[in-house]
C-alpha positions in Angstrom: 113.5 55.0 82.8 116.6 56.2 82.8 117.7 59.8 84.3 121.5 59.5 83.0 122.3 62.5 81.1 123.6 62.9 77.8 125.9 65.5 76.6 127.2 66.7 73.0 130.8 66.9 72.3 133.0 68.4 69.3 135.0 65.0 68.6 134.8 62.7 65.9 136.6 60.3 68.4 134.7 57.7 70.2 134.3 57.8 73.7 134.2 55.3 76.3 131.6 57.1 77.8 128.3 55.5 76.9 126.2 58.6 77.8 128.1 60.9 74.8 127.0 61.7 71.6 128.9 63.6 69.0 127.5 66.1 66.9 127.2 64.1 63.7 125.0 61.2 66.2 122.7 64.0 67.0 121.9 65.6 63.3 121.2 62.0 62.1 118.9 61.8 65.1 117.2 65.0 65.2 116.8 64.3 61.3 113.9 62.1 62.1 110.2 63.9 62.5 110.1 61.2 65.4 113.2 62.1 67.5 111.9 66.0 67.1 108.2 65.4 68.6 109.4 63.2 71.3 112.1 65.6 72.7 109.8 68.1 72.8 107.3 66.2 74.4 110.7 65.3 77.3 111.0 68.8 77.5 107.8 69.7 78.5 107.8 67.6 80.7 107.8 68.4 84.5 107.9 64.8 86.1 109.5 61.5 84.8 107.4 59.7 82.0 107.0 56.5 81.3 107.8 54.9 78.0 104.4 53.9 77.2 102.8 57.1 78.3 105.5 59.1 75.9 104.7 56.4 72.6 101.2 57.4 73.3 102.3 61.0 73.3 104.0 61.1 69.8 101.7 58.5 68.5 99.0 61.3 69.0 101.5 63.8 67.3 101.8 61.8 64.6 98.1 61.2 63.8 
């Protein structure tokens, strides 16, 4: 898993930066039920996660 941060940023303008995401990127995200549960389930987190271990996480939110 990745442990590259990702920050917001006031632009419109694309970035070569990878790890950036405009505001727009992030409302369409945060949109999702989906993308909501499984931040919160990364923030309360106090170790690093695996993939699998966080689908089973939001898989039991969801059901």
């Amino acid at each position: 898993m990745s442990t590259e941060e990702y920050t917001l940023t006031r632009t419109a303008q694309p970035t070569n930066d990878d790890r950036t995401l405009d505001a727009e990127t992030l409302s369409e995200i945060f949109a999702r039920d989906r993308a909501r549960t499984l931040a919160h389930s990364l923030k309360a987190c106090d170790r690093p996660v695996e993939i699998d271990e966080l689908a089973g996480e939001v898989a039991a939110c969801e059901a």
